[in-house]
N, C-alpha and C positions, 0 to 999 in steps of 0.2 A: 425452613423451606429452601428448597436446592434456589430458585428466583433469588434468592438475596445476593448468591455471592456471582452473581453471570450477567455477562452482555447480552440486556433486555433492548432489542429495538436499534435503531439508529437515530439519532437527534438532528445529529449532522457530521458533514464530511468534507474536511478541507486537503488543500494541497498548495503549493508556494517556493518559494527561493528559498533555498535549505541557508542555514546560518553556517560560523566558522566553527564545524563539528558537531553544533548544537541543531534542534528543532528552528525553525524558517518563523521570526517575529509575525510577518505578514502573509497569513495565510487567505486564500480565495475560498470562502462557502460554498458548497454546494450543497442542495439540502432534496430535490427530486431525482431520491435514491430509488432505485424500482426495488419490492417487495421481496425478499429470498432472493437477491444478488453479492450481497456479500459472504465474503469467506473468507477465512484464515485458514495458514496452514503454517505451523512453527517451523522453524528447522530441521532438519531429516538426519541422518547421520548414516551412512552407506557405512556398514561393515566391512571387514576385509579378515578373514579365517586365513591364517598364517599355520603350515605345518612345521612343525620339531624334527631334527634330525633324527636326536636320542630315542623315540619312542613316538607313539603313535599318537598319543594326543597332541593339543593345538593350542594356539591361541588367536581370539577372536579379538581385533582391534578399530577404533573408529578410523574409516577413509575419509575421503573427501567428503564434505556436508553440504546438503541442498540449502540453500537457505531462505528463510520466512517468506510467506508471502503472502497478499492483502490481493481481492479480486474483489472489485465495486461495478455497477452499471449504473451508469446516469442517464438522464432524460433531462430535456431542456437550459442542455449549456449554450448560454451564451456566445454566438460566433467569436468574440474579441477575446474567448477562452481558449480556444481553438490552439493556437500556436503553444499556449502551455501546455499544452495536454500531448499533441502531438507536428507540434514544428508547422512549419509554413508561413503564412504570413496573413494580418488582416487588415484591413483599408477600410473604413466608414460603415461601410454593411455588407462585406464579403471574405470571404474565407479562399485563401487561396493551398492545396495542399503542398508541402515538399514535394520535389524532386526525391530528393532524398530522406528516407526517417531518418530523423535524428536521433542520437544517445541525447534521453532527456532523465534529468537528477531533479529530484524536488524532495521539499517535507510532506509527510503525509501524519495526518491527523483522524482520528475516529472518535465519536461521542457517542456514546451510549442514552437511553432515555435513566432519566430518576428512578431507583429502586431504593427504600429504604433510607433516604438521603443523601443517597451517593451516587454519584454517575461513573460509570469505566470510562477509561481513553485509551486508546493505543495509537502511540506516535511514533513514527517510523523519520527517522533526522535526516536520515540520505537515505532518499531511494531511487531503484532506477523505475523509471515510469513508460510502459509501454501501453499505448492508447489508441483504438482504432473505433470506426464508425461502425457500427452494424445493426443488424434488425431489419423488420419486414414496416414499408408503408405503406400502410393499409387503412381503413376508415374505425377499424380497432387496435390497429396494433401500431406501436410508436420506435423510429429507429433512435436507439441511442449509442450511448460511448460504452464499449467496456473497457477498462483500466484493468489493469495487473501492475501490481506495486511489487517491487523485490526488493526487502530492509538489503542492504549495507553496512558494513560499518561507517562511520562518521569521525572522519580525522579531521581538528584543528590544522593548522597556520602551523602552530606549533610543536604538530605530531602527537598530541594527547588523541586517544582512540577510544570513544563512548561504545555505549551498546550500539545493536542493531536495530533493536525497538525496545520500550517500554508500556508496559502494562499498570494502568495507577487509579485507585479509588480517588474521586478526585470528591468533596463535600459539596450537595447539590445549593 
């Protein structure tokens, strides 16, 4: 059955202080993910067709690579989340926004629901995190965050360089 081996669902979705090259120990749940908002999209690889002097054929080479990216919408974050998600500042029960967006970097985590025993995860150890407020208030309809995550590589302290992300059956 094609279900066995795919990401069935979302369980939950966190985000956090990325670690030294690795995924971020302490990550922040979020778990009211609105329904058909997420998406992946791997790496891209832009070609570039190079001609031959000699003769007329070519060759075809990879350029520059778009790289991965993870797009979630949330509902009901927390104001005192606010500043991780997209900068500014929060005080007891207010959100105040930047002046300025910030370049915000975090871990990012995905869980899948149990299929077959196994849950996916895809974690993303550095990423750049861009987050904005949007949607309609209306007496149906709910404004939330959408996020776009862009994987990174992930460089230690010490210059060792991990993946961008990982994809891993993890045992439920």
């Amino acid at each position: 059955m094609s279900a066995k081996n795919n990401i069935l669902g979302i369980e939950k979705f966190e985000l956090g202080a990325p670690g030294d090259g690795i995924m971020g120990a302490a990550l922040t749940e979020f778990t009211d993910i609105e329904v058909n908002s997420v998406s992946i999209e791997g790496e891209q690889a832009n070609e570039e067709t190079i001609p031959t002097e000699a003769n007329d054929s070519y060759i075809t080479l990879n350029a520059d690579v778009t790289p991965a990216k993870l797009t979630v919408r949330l509902f009901g974050v927390d104001l005192a989340d606010y500043p991780m998600l997209m900068g500014g500042t929060f005080s007891v029960d207010k959100w105040e926004a930047p002046k300025v967006k910030p370049n915000i970097f975090l871990s990012a985590m995905l869980t899948s629901f149990e299929v077959d025993g196994f849950k996916k995860t895809i974690s993303i150890p550095y990423a750049k995190v861009n987050a904005r407020l949007q949607g309609n208030i209306t007496k149906n309809g709910l404004p939330a965050i959408d996020i776009e995550i862009t994987a990174n590589t992930p460089v230690s302290a010490a210059q060792v360089e991990g993946a961008p992300y990982v994809i891993q059956d993890v045992a439920a």
